[in-house]
PDB file as gemmi writes it, atoms N, CA and C in Angstrom:
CRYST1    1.000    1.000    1.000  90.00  90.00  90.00 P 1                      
ATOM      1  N   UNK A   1      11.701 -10.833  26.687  1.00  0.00           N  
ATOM      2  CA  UNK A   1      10.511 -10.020  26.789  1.00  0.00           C  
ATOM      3  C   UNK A   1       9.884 -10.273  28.164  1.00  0.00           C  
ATOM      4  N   UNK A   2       9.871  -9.077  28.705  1.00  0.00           N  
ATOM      5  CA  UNK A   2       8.836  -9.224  30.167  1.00  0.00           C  
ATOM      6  C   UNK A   2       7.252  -9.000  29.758  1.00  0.00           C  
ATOM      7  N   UNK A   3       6.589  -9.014  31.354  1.00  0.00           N  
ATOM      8  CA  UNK A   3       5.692  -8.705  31.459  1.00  0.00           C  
ATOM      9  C   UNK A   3       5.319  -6.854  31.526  1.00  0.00           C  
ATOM     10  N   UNK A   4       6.563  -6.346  31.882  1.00  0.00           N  
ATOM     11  CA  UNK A   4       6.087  -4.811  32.023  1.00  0.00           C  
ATOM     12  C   UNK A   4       6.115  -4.250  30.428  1.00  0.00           C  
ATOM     13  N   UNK A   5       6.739  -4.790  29.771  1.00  0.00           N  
ATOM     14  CA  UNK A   5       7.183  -4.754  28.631  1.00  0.00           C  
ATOM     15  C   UNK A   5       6.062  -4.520  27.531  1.00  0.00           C  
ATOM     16  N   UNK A   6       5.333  -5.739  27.653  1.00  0.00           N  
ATOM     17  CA  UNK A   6       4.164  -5.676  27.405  1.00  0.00           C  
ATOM     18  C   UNK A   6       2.504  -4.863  27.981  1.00  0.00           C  
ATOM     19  N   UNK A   7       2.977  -4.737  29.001  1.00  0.00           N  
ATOM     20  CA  UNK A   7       1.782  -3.836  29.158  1.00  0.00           C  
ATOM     21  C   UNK A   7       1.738  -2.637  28.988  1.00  0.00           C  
ATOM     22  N   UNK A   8       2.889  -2.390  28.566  1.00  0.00           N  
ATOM     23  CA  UNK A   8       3.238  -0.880  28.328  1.00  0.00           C  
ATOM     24  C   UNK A   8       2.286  -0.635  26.185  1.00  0.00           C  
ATOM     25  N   UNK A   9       2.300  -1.816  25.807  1.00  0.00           N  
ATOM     26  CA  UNK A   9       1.925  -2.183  24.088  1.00  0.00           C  
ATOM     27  C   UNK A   9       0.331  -1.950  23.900  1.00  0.00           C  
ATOM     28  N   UNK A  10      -0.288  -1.613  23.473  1.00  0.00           N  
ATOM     29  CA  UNK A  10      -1.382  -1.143  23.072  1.00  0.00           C  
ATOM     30  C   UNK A  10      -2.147  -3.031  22.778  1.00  0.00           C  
ATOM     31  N   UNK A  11      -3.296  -3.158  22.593  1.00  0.00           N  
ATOM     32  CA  UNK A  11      -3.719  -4.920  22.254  1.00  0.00           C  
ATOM     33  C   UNK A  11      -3.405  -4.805  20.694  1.00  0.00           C  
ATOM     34  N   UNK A  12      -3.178  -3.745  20.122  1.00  0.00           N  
ATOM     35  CA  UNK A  12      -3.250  -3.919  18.616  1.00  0.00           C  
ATOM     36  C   UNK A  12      -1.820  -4.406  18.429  1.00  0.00           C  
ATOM     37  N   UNK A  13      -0.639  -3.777  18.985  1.00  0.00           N  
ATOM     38  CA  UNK A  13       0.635  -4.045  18.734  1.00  0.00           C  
ATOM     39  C   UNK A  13       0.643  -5.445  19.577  1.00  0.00           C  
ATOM     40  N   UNK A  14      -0.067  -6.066  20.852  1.00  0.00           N  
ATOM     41  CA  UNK A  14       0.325  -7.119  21.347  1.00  0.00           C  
ATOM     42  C   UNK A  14      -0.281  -8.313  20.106  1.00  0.00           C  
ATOM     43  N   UNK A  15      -1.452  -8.290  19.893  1.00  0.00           N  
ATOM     44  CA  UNK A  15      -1.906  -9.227  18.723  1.00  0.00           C  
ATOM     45  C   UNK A  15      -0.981  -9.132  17.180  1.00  0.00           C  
ATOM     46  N   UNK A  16      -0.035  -7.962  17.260  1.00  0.00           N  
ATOM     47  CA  UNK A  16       1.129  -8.314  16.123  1.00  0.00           C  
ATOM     48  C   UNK A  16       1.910  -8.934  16.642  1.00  0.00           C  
ATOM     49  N   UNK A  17       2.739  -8.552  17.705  1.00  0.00           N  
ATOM     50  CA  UNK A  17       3.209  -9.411  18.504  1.00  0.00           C  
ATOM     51  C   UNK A  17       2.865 -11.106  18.642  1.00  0.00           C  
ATOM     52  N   UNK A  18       1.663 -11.386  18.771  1.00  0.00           N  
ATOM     53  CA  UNK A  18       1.315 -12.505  19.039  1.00  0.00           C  
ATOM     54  C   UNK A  18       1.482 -13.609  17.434  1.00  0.00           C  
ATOM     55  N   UNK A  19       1.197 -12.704  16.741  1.00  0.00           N  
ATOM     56  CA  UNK A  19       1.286 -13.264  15.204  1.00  0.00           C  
ATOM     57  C   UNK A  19       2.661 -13.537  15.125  1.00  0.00           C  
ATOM     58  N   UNK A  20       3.735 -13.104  15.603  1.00  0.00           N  
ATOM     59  CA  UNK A  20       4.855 -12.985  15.038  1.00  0.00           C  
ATOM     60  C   UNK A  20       5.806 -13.946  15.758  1.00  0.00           C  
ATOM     61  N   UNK A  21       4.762 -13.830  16.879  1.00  0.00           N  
ATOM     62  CA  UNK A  21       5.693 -15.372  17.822  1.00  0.00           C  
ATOM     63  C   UNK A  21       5.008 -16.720  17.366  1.00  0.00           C  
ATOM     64  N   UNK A  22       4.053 -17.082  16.845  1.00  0.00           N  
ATOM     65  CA  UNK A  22       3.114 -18.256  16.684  1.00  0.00           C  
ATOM     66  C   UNK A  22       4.088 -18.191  15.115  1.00  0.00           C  
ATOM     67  N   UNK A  23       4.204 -17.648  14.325  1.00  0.00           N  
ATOM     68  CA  UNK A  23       4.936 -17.865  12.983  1.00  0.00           C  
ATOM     69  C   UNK A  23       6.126 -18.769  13.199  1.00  0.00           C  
ATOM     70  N   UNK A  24       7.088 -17.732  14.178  1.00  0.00           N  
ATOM     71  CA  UNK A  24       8.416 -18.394  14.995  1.00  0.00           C  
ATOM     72  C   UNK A  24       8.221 -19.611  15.336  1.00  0.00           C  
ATOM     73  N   UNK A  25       7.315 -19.836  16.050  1.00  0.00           N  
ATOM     74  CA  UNK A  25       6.794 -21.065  16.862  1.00  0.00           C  
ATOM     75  C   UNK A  25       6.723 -22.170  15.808  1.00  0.00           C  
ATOM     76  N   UNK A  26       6.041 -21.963  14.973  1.00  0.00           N  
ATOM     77  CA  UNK A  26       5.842 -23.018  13.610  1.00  0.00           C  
ATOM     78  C   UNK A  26       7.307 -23.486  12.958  1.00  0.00           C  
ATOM     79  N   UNK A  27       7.627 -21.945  12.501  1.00  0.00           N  
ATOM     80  CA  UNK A  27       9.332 -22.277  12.025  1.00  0.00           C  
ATOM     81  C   UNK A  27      10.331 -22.968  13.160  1.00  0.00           C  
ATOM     82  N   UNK A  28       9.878 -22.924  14.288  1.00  0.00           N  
ATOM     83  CA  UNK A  28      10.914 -23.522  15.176  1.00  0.00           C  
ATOM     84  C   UNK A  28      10.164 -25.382  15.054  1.00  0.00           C  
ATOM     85  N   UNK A  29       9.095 -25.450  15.409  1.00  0.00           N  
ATOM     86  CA  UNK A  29       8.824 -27.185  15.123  1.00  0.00           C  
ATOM     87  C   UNK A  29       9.549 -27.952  13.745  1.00  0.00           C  
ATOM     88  N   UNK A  30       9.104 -26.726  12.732  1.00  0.00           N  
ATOM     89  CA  UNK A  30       9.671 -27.290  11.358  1.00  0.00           C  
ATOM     90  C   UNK A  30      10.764 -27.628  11.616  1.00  0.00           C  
ATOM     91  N   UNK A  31      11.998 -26.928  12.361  1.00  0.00           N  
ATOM     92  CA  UNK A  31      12.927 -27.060  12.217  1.00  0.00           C  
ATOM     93  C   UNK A  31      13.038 -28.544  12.854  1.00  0.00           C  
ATOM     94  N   UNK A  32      12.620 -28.915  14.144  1.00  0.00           N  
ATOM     95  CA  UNK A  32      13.072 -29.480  14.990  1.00  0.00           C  
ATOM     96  C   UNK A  32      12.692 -30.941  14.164  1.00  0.00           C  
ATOM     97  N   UNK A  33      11.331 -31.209  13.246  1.00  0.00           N  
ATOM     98  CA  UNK A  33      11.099 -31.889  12.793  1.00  0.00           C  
ATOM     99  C   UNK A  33      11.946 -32.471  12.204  1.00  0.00           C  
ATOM    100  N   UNK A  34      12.539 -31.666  11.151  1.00  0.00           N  
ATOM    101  CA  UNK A  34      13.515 -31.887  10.105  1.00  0.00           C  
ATOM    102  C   UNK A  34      14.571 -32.362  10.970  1.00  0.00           C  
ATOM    103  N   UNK A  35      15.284 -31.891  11.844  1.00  0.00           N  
ATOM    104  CA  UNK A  35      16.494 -32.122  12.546  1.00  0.00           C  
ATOM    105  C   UNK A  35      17.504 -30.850  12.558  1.00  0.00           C  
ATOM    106  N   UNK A  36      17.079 -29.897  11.686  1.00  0.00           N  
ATOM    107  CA  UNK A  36      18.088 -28.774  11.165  1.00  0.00           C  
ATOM    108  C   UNK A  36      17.730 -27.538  12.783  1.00  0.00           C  
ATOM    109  N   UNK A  37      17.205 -27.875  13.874  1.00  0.00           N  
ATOM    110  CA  UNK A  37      17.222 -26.839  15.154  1.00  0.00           C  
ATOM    111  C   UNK A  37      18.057 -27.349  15.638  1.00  0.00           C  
ATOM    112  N   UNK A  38      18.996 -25.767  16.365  1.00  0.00           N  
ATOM    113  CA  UNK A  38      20.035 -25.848  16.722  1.00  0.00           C  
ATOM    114  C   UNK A  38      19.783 -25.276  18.254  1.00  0.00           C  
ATOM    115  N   UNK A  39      19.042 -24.444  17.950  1.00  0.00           N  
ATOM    116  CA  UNK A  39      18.655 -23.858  19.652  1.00  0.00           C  
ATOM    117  C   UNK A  39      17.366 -24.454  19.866  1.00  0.00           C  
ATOM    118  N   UNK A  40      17.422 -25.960  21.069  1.00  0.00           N  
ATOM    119  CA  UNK A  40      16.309 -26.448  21.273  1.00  0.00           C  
ATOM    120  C   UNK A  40      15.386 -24.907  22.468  1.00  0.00           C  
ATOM    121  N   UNK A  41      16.039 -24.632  23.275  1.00  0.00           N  
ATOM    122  CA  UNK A  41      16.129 -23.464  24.113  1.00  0.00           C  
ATOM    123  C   UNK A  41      14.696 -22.637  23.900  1.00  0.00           C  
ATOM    124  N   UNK A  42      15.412 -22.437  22.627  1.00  0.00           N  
ATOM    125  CA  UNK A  42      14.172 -21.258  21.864  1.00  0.00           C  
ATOM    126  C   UNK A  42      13.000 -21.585  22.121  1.00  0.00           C  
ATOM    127  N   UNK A  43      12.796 -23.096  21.558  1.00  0.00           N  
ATOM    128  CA  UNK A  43      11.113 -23.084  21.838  1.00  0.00           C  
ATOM    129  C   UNK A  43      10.593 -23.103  23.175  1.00  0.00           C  
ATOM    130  N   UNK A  44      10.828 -23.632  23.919  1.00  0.00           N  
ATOM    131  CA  UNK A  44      10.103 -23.646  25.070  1.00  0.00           C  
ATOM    132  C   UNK A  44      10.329 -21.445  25.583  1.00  0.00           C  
ATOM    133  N   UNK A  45      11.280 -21.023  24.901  1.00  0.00           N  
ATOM    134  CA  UNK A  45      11.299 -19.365  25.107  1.00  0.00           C  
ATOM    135  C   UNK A  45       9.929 -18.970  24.398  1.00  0.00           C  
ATOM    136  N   UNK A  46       9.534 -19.323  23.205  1.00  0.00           N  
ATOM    137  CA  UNK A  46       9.000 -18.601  22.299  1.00  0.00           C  
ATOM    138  C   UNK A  46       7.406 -19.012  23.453  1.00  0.00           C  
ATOM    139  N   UNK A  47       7.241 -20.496  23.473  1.00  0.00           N  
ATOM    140  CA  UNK A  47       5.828 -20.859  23.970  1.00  0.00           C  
ATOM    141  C   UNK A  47       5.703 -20.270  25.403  1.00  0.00           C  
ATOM    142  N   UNK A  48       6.171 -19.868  26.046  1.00  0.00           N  
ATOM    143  CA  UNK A  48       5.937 -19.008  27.002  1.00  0.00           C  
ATOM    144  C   UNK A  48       6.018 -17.419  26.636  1.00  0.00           C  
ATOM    145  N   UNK A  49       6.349 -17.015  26.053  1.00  0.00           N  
ATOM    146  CA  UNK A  49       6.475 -15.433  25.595  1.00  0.00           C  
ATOM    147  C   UNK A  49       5.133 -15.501  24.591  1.00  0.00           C  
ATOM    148  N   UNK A  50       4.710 -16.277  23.728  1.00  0.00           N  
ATOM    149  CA  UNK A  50       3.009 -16.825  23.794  1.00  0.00           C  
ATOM    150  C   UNK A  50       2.312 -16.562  24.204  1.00  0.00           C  
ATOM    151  N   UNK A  51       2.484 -17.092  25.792  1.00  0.00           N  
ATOM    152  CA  UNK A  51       1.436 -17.428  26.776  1.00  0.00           C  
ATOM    153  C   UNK A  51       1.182 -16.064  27.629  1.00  0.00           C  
ATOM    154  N   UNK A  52       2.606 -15.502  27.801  1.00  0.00           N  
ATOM    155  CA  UNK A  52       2.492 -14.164  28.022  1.00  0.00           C  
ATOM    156  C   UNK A  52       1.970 -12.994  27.570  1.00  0.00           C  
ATOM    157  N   UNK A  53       2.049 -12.897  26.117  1.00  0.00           N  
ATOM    158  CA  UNK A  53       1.334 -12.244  25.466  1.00  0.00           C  
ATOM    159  C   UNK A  53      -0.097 -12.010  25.197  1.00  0.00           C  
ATOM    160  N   UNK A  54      -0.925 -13.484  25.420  1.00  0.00           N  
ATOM    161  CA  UNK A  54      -1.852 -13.877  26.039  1.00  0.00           C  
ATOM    162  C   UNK A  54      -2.694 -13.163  26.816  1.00  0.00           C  
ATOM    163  N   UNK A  55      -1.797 -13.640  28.138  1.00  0.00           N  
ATOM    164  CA  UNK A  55      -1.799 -13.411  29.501  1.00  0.00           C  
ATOM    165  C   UNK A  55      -2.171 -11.662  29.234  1.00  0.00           C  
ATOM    166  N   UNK A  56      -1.105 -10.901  28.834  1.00  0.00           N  
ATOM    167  CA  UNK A  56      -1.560  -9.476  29.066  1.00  0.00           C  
ATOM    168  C   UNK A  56      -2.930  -9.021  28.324  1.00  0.00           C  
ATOM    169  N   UNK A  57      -3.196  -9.583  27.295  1.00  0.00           N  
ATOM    170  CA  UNK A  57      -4.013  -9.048  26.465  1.00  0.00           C  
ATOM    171  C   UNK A  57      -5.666  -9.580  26.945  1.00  0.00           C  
ATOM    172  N   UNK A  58      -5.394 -11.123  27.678  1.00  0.00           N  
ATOM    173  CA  UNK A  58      -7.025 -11.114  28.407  1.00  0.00           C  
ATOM    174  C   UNK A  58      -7.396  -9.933  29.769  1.00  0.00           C  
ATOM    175  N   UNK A  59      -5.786 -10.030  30.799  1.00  0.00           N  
ATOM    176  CA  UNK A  59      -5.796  -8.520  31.405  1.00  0.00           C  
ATOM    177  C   UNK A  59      -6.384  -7.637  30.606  1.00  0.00           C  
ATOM    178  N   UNK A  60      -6.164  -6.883  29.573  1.00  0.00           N  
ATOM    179  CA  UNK A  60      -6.519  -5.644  29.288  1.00  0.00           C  
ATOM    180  C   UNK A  60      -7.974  -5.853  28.591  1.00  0.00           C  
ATOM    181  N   UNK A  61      -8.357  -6.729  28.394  1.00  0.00           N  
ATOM    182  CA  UNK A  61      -9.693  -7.206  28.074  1.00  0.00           C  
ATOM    183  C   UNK A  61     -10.624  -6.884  29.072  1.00  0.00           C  
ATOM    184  N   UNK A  62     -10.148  -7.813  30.457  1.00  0.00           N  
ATOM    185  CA  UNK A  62     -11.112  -7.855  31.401  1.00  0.00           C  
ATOM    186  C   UNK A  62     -11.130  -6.402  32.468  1.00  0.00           C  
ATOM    187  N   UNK A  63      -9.959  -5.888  32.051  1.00  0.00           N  
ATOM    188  CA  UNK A  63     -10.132  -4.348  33.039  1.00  0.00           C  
ATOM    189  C   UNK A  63     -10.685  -3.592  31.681  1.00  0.00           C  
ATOM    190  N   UNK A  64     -11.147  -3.540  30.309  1.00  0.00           N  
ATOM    191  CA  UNK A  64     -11.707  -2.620  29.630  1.00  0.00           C  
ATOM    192  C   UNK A  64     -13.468  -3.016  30.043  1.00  0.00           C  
ATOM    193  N   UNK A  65     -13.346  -4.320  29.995  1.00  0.00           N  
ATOM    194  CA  UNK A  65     -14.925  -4.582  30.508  1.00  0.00           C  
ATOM    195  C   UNK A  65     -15.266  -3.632  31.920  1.00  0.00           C  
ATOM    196  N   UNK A  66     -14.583  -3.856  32.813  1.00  0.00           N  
ATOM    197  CA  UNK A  66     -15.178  -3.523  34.182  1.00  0.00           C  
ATOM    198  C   UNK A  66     -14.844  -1.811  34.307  1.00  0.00           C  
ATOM    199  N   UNK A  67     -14.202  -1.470  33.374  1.00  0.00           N  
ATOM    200  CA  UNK A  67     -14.632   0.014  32.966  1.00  0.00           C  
ATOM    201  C   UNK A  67     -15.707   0.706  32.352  1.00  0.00           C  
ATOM    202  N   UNK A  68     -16.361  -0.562  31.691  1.00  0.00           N  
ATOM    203  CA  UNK A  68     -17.726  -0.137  31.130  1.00  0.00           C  
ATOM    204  C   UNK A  68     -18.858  -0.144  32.369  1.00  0.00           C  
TER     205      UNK A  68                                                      
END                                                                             
């Protein structure tokens, strides 16, 4: 997942988005806890695709403000 990717997503679909990686995110610690993760990889993928998601959605925050 990029960044153009996302800005192309409305904040309603990015905050599903965001739900759906923080779920992942959980199921990936569980795993790692347990010992049963196989792709360490993933997480550090998922916590940045996170942060990104983030990232676009305070953007579209702070340019809806300075449109008001």
């Amino acid at each position: 997942m990029n960044a153009k990717e996302l800005m192309e997503k409305t904040p309603d679909q990015l905050r599903d988005e965001l739900v759906q990686l923080k779920k992942e995110a959980f199921n990936l610690r569980f795993q790692a806890a347990t010992g049963q993760l196989e792709n360490t990889a993933r997480m550090r993928q998922v916590k940045r695709d996170v942060a990104r998601v983030n990232t676009v959605l305070n953007q579209k925050a702070a340019a809806a403000a300075q449109g008001e």
